[in-house]
Backbone as XML, in Angstrom:
<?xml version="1.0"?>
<chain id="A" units="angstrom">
  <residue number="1" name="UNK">
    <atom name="N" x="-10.347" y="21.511" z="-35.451"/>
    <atom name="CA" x="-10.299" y="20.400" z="-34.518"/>
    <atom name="C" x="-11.469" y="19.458" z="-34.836"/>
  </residue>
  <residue number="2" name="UNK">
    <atom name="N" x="-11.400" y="18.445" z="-35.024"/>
    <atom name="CA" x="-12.163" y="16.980" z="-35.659"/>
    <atom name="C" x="-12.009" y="16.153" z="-34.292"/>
  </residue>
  <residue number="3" name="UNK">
    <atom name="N" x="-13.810" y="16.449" z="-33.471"/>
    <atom name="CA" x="-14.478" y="15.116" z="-32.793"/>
    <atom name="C" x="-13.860" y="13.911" z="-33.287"/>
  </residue>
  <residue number="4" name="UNK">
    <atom name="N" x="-13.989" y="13.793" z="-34.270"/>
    <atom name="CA" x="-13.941" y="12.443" z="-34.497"/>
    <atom name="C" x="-12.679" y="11.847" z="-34.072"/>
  </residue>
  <residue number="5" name="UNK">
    <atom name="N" x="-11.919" y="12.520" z="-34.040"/>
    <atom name="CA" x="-10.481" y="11.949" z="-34.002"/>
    <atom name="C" x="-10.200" y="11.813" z="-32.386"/>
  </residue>
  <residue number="6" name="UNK">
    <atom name="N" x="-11.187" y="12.077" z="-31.659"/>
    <atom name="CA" x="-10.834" y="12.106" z="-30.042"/>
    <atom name="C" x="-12.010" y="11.533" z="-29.620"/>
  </residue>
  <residue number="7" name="UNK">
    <atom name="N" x="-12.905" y="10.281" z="-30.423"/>
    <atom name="CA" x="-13.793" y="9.914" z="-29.874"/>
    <atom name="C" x="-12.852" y="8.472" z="-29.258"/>
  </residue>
  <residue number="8" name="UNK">
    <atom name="N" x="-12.310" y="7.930" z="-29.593"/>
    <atom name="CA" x="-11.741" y="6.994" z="-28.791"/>
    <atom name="C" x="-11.041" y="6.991" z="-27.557"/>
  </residue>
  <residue number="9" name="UNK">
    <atom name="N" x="-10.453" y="8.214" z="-27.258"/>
    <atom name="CA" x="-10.090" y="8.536" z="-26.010"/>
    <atom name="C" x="-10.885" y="8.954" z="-25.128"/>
  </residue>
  <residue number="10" name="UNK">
    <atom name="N" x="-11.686" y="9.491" z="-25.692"/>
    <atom name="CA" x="-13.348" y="10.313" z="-25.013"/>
    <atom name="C" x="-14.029" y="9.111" z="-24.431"/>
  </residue>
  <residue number="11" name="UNK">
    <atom name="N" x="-14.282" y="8.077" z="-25.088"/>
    <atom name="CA" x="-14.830" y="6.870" z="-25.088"/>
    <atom name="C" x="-14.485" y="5.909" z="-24.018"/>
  </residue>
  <residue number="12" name="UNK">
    <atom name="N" x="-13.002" y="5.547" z="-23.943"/>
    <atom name="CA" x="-12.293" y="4.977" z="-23.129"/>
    <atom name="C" x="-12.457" y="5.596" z="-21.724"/>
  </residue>
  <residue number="13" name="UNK">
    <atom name="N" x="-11.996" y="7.205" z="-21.969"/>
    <atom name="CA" x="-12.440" y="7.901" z="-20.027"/>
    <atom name="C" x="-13.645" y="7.478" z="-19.771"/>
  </residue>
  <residue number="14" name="UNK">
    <atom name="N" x="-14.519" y="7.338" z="-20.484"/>
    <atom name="CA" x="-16.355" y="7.302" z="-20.159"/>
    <atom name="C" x="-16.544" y="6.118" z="-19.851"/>
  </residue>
  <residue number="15" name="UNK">
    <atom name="N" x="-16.251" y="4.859" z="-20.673"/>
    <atom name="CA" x="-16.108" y="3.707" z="-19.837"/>
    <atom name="C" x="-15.494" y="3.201" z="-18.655"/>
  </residue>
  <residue number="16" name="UNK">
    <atom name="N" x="-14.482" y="3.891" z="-18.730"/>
    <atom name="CA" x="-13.293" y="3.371" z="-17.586"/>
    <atom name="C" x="-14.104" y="4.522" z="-15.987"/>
  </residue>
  <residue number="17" name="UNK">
    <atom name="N" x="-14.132" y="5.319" z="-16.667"/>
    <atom name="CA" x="-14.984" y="5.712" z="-15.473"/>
    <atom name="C" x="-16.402" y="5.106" z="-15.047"/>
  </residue>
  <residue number="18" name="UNK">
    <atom name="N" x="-16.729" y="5.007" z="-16.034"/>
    <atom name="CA" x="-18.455" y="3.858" z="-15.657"/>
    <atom name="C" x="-17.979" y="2.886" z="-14.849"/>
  </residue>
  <residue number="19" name="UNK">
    <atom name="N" x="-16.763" y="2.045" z="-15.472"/>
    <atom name="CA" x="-16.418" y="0.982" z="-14.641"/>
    <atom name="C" x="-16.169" y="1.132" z="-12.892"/>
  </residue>
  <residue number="20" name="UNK">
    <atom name="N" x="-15.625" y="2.018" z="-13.156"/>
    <atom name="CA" x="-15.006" y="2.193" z="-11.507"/>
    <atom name="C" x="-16.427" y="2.930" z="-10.695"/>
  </residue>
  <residue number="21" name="UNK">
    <atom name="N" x="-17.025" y="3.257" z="-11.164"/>
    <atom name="CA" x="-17.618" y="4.680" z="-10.361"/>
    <atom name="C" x="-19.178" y="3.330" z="-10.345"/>
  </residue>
  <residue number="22" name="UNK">
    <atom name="N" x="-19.439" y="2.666" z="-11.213"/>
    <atom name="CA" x="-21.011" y="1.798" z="-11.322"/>
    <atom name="C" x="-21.145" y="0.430" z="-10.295"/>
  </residue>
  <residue number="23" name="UNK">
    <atom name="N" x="-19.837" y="-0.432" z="-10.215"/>
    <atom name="CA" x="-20.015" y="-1.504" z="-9.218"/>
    <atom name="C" x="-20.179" y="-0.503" z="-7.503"/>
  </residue>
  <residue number="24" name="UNK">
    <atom name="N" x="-19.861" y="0.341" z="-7.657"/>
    <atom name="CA" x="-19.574" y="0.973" z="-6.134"/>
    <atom name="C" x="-21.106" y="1.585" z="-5.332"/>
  </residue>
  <residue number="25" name="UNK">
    <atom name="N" x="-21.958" y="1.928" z="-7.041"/>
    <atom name="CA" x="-23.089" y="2.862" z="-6.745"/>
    <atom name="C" x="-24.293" y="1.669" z="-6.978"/>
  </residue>
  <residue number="26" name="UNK">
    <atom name="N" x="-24.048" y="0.771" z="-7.503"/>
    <atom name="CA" x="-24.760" y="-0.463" z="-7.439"/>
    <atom name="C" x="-24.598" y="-1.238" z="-5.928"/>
  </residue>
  <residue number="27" name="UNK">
    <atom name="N" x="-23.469" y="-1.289" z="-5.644"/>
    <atom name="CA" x="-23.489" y="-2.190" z="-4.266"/>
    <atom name="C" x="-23.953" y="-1.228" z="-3.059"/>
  </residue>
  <residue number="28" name="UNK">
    <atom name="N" x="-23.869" y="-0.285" z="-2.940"/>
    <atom name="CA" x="-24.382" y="1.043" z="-2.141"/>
    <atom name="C" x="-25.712" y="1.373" z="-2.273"/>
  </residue>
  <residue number="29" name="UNK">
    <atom name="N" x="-25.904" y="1.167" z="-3.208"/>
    <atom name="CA" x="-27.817" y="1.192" z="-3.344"/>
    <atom name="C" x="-28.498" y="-0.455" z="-3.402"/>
  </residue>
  <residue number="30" name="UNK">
    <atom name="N" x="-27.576" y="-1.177" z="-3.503"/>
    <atom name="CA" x="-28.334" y="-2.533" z="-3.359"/>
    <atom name="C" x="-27.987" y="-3.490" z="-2.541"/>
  </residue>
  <residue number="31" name="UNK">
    <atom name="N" x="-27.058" y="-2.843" z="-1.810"/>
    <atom name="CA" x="-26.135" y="-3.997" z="-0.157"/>
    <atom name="C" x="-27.202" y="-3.366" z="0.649"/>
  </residue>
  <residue number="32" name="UNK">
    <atom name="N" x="-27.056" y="-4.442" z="1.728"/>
    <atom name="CA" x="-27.972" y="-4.738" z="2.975"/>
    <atom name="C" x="-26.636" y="-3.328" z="3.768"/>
  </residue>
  <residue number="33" name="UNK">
    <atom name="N" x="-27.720" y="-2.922" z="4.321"/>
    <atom name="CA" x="-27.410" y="-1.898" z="5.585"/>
    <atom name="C" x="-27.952" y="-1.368" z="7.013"/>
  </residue>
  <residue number="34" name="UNK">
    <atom name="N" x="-27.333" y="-3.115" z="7.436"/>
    <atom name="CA" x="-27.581" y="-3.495" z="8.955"/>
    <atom name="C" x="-26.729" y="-3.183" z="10.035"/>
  </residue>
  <residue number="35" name="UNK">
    <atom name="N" x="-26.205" y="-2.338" z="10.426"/>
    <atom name="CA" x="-25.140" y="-2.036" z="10.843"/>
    <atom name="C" x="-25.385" y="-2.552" z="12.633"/>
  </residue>
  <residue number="36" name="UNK">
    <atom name="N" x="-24.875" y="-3.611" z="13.585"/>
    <atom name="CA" x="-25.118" y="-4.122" z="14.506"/>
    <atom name="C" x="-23.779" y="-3.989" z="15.534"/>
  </residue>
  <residue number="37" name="UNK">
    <atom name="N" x="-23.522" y="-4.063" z="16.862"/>
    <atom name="CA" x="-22.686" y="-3.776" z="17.780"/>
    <atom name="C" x="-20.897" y="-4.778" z="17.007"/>
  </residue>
  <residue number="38" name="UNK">
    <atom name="N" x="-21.639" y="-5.812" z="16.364"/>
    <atom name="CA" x="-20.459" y="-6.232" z="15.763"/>
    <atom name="C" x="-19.844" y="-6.018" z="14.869"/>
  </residue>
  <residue number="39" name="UNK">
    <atom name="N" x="-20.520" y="-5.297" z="14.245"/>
    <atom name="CA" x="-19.686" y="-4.542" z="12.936"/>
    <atom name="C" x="-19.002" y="-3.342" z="13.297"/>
  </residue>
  <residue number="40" name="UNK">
    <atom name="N" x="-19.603" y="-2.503" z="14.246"/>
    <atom name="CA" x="-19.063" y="-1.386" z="14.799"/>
    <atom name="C" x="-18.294" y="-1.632" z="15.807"/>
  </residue>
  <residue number="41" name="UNK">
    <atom name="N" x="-17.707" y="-2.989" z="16.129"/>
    <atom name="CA" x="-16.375" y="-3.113" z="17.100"/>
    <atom name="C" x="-15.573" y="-2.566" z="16.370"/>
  </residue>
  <residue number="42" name="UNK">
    <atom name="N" x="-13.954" y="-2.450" z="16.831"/>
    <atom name="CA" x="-12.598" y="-2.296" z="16.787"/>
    <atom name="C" x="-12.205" y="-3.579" z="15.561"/>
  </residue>
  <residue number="43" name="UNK">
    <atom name="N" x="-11.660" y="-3.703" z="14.732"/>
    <atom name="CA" x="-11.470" y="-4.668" z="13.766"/>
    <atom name="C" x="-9.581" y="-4.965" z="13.997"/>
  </residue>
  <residue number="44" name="UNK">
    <atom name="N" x="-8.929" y="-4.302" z="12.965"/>
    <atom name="CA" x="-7.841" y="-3.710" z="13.158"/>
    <atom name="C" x="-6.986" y="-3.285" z="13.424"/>
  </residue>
  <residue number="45" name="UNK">
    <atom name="N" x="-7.435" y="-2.275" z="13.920"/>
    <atom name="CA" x="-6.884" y="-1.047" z="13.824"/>
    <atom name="C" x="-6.613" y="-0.736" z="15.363"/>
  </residue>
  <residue number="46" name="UNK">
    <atom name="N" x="-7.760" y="-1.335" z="16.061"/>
    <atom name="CA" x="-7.507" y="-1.032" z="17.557"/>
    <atom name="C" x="-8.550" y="-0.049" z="17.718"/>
  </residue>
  <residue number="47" name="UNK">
    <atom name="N" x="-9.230" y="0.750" z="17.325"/>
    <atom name="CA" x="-9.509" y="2.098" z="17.530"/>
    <atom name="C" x="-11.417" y="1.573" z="17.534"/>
  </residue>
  <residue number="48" name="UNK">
    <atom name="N" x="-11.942" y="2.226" z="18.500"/>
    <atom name="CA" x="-13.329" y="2.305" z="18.613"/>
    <atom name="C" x="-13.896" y="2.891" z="17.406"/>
  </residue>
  <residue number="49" name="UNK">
    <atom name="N" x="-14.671" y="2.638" z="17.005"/>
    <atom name="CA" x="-15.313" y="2.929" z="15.670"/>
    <atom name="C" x="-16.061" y="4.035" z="15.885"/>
  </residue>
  <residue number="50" name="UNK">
    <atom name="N" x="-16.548" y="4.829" z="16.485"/>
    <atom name="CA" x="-17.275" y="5.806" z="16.455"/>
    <atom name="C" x="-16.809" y="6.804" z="17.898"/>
  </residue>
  <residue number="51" name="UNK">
    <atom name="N" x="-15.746" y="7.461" z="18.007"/>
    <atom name="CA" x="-15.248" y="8.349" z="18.877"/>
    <atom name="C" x="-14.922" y="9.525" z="18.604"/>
  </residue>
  <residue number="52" name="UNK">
    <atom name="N" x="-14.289" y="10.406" z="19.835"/>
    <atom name="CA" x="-14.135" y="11.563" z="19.390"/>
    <atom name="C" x="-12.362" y="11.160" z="18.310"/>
  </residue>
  <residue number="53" name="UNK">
    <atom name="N" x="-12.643" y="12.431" z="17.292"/>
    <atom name="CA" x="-11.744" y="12.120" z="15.989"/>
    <atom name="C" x="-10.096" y="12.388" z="16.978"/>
  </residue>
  <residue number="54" name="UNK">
    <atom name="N" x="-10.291" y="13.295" z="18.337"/>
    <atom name="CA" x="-9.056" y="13.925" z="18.893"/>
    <atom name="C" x="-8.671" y="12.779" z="19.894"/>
  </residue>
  <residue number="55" name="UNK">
    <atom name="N" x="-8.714" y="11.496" z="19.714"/>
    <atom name="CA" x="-8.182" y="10.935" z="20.865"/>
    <atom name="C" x="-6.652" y="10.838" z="20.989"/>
  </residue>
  <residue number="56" name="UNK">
    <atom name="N" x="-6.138" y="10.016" z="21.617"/>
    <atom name="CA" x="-5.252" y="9.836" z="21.672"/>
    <atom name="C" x="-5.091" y="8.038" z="21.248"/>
  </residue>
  <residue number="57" name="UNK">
    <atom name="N" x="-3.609" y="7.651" z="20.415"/>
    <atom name="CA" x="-3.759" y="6.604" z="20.123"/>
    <atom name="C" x="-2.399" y="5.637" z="20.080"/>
  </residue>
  <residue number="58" name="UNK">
    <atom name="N" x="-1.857" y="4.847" z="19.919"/>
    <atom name="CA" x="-0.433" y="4.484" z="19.687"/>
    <atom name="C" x="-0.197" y="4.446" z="18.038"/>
  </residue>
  <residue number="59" name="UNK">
    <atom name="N" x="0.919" y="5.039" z="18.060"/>
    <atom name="CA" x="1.543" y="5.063" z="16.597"/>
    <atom name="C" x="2.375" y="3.963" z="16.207"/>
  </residue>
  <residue number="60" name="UNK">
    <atom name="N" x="2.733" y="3.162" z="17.156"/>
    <atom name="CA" x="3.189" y="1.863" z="16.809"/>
    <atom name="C" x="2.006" y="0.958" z="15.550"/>
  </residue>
  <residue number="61" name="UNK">
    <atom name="N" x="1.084" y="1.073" z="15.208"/>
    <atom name="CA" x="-0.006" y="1.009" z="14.323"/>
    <atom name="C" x="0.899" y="1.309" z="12.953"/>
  </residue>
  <residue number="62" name="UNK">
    <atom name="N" x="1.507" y="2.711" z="12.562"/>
    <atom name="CA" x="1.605" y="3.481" z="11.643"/>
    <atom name="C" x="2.705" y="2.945" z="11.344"/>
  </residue>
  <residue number="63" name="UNK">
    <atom name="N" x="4.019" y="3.215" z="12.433"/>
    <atom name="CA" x="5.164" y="2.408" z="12.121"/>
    <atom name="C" x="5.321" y="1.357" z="11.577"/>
  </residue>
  <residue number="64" name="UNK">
    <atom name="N" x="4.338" y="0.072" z="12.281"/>
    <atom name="CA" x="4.761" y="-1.122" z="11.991"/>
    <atom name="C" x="4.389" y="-0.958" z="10.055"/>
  </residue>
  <residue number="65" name="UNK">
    <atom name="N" x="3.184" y="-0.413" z="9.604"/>
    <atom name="CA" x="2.809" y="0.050" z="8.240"/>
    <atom name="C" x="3.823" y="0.283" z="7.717"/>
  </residue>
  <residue number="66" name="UNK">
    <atom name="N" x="4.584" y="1.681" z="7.741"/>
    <atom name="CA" x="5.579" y="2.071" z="7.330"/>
    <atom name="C" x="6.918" y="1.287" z="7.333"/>
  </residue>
  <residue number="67" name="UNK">
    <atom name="N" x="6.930" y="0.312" z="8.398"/>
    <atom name="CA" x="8.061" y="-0.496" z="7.714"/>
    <atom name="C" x="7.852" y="-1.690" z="7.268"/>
  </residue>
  <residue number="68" name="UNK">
    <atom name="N" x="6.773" y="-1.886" z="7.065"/>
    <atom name="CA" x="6.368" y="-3.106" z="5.985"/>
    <atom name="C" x="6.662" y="-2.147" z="4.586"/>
  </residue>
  <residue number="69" name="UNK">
    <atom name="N" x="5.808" y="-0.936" z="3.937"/>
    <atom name="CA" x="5.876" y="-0.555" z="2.988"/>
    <atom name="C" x="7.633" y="-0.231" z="2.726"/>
  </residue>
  <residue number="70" name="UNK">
    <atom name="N" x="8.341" y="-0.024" z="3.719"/>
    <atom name="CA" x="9.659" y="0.256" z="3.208"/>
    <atom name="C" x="10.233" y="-0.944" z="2.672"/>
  </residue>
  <residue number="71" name="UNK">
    <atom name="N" x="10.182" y="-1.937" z="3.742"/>
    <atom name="CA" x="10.952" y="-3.432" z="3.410"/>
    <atom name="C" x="10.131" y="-4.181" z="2.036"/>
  </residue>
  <residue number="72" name="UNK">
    <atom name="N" x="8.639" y="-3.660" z="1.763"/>
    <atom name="CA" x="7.667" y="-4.489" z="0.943"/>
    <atom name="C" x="8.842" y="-3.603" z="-0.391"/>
  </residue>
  <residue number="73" name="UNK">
    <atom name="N" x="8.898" y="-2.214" z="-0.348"/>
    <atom name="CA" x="9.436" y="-2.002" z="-1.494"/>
    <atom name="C" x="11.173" y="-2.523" z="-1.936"/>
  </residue>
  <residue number="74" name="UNK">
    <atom name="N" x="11.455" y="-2.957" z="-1.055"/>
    <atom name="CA" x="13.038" y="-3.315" z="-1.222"/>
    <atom name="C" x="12.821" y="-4.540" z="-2.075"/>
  </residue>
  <residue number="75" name="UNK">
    <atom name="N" x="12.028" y="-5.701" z="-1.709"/>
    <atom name="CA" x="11.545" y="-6.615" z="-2.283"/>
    <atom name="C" x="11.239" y="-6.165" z="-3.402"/>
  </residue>
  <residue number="76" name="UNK">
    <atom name="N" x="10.590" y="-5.195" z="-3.632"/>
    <atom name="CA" x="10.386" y="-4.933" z="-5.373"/>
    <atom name="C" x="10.864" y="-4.597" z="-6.032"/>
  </residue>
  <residue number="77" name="UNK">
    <atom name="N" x="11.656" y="-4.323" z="-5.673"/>
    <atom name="CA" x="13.513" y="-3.372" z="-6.312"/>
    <atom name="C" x="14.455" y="-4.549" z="-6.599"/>
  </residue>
  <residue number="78" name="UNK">
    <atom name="N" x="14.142" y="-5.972" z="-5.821"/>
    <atom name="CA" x="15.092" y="-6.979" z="-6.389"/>
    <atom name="C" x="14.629" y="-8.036" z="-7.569"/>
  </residue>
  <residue number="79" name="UNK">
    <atom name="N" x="13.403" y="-8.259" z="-7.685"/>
    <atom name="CA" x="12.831" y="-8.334" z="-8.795"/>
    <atom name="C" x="13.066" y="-8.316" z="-10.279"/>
  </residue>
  <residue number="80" name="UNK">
    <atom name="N" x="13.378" y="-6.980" z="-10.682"/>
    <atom name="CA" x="13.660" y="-6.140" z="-12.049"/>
    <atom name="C" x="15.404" y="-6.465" z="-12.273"/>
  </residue>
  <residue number="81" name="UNK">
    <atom name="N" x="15.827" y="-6.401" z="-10.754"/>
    <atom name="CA" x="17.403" y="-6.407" z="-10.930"/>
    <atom name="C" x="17.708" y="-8.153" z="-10.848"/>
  </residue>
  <residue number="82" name="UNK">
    <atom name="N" x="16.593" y="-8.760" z="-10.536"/>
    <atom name="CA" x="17.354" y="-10.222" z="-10.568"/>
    <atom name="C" x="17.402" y="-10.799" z="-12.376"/>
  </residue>
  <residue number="83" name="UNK">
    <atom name="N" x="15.677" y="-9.901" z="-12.754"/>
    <atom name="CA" x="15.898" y="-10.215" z="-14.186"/>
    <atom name="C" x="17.026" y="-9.734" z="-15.133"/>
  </residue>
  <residue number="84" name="UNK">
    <atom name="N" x="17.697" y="-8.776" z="-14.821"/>
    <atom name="CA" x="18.844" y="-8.212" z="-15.701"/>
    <atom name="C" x="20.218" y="-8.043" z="-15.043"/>
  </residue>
  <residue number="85" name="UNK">
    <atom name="N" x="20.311" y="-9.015" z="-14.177"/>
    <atom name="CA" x="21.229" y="-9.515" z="-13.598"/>
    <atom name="C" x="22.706" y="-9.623" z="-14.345"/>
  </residue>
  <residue number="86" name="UNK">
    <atom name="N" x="22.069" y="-10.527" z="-15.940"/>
    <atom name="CA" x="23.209" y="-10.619" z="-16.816"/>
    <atom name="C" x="23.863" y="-9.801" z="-17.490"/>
  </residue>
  <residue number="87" name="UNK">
    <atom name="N" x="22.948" y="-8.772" z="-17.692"/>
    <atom name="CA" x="23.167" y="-7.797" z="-18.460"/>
    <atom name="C" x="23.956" y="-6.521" z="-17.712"/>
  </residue>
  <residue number="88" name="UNK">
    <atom name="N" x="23.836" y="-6.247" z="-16.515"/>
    <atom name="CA" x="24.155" y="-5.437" z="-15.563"/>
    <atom name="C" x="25.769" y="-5.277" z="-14.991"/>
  </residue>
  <residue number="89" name="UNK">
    <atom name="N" x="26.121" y="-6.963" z="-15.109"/>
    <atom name="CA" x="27.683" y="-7.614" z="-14.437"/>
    <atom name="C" x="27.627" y="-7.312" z="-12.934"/>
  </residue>
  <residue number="90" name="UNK">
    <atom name="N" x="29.008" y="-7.277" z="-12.803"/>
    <atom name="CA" x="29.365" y="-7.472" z="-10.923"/>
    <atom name="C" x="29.267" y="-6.079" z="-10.315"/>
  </residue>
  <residue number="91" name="UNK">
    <atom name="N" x="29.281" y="-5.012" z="-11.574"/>
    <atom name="CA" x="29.266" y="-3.767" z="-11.088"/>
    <atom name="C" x="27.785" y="-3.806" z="-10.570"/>
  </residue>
  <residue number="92" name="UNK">
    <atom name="N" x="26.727" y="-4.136" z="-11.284"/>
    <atom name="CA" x="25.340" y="-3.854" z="-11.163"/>
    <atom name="C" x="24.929" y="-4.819" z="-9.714"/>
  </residue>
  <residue number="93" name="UNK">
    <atom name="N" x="25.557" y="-6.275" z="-9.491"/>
    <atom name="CA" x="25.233" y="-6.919" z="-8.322"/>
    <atom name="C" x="26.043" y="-6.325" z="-7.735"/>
  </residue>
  <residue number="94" name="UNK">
    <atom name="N" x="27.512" y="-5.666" z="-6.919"/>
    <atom name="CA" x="27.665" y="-4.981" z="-6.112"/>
    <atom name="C" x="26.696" y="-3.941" z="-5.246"/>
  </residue>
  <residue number="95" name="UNK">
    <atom name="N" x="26.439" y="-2.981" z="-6.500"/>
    <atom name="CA" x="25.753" y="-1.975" z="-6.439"/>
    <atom name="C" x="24.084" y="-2.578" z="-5.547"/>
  </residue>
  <residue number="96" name="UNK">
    <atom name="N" x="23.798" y="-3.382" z="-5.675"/>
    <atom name="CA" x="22.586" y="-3.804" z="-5.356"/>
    <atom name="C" x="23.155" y="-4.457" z="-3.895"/>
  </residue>
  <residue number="97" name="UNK">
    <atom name="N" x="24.460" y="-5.274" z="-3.543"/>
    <atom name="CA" x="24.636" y="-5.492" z="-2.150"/>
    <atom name="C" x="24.827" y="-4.601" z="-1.063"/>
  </residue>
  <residue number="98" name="UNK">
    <atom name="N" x="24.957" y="-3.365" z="-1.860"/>
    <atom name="CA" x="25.447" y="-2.010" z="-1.301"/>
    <atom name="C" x="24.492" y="-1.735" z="-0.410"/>
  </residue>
  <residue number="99" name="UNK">
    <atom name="N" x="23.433" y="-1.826" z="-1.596"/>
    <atom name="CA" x="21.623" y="-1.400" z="-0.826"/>
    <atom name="C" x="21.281" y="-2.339" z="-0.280"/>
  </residue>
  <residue number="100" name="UNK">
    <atom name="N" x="21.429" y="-3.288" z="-0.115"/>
    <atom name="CA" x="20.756" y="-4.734" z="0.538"/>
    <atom name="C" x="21.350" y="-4.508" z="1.663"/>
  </residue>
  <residue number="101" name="UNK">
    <atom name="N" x="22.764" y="-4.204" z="1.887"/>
    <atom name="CA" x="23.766" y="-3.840" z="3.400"/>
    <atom name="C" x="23.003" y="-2.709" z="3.869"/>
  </residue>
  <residue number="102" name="UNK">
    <atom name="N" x="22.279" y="-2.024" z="2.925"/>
    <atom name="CA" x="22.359" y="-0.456" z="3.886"/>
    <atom name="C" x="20.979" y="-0.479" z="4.877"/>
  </residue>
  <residue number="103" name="UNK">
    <atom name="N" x="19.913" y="-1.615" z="3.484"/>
    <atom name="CA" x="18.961" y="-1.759" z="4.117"/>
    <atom name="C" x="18.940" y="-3.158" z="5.479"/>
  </residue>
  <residue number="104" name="UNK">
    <atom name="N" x="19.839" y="-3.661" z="5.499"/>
    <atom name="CA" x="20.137" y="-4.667" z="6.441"/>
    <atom name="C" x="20.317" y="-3.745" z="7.818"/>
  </residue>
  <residue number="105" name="UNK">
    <atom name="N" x="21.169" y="-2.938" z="7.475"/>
    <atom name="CA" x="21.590" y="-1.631" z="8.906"/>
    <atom name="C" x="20.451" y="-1.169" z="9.244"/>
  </residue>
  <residue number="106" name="UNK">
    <atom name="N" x="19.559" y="-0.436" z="8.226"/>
    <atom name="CA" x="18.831" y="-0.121" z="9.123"/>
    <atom name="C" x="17.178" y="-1.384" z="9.690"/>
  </residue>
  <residue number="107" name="UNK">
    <atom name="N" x="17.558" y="-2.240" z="9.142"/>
    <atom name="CA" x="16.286" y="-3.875" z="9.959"/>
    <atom name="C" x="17.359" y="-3.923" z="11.202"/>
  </residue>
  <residue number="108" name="UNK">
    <atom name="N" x="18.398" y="-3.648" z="11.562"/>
    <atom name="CA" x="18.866" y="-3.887" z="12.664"/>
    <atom name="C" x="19.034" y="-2.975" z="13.331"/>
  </residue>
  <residue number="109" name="UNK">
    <atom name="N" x="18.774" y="-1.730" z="13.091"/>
    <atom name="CA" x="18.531" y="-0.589" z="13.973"/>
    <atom name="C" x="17.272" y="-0.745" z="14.137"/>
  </residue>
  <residue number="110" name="UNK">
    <atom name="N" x="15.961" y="-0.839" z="13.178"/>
    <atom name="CA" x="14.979" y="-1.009" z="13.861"/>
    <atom name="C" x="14.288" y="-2.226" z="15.114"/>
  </residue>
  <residue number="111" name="UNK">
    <atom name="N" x="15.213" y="-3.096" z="14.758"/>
    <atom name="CA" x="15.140" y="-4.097" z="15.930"/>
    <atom name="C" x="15.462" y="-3.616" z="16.924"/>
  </residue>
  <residue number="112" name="UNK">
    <atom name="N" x="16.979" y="-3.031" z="16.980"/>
    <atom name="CA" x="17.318" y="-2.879" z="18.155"/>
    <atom name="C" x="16.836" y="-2.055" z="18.831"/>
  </residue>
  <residue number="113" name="UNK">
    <atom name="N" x="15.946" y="-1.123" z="18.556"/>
    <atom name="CA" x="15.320" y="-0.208" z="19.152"/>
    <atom name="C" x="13.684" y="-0.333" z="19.661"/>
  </residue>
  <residue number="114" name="UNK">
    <atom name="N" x="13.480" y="-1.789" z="18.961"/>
    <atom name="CA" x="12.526" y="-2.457" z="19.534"/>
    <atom name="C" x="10.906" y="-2.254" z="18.493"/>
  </residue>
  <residue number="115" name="UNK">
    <atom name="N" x="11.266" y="-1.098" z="17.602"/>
    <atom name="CA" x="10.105" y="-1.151" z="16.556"/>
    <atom name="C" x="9.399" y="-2.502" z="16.099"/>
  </residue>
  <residue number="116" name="UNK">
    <atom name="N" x="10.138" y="-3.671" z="15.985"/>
    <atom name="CA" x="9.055" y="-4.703" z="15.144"/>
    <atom name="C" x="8.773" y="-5.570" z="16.440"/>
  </residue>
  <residue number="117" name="UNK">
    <atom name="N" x="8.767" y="-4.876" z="17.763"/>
    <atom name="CA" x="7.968" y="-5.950" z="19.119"/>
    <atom name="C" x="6.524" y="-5.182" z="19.407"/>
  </residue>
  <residue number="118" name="UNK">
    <atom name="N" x="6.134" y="-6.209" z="19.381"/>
    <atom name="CA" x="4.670" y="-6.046" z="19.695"/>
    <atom name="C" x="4.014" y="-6.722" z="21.297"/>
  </residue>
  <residue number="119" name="UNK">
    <atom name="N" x="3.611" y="-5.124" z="21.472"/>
    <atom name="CA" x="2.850" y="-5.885" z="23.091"/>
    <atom name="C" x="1.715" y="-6.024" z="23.384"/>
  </residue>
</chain>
């Protein structure tokens, strides 16, 4: 087995890890750390910044997340298929209205059940 032949991959982890792991340990040892009643409000999320970890909380938070990431990925699924659109024919755009209907059923079950209202 010949170093030499695995110094470029060796090389690449060592940088690529410097990269990620050095802006983080630089700004952490050289950012200001003033921490004041306004930084430690609620931002977000809703949630008091320093409580007990067992509270109780609304999951309407998580949901509304989860159906952004569902609907964010449908959007990314039409993308790839709009580019090979030609290549695909009517079988391949069917197939894609199929899923666009199925995911339409369920944006209207989640409406109707009141998931995307906010109070």
């Amino acid at each position: 087995m010949n170093l030499q032949e695995y110094l470029p991959i060796i090389l690449f982890i060592l940088v690529g890890t410097a990269i990620g792991i050095a802006p983080q340990v630089i700004g952490f040892i050289m950012g200001p750390n003033r921490p004041d009643a306004a930084k430690n409000s609620p931002y977000e999320c809703g949630f008091e910044a320093f409580e007990d970890a067992r509270m109780q909380f609304d999951v309407r938070y998580y949901l509304v997340a989860i159906l952004f990431i569902l609907f964010d990925l449908e959007i990314a699924f039409l993308f790839p298929w709009a580019v090979s659109l030609r290549d695909i024919g009517p079988s391949g755009f069917w197939a894609m209205m199929v899923f666009l209907g199925i995911l339409v059923v369920g944006l209207v079950y989640e409406w109707k059940k009141g998931a995307l209202d906010w109070e």
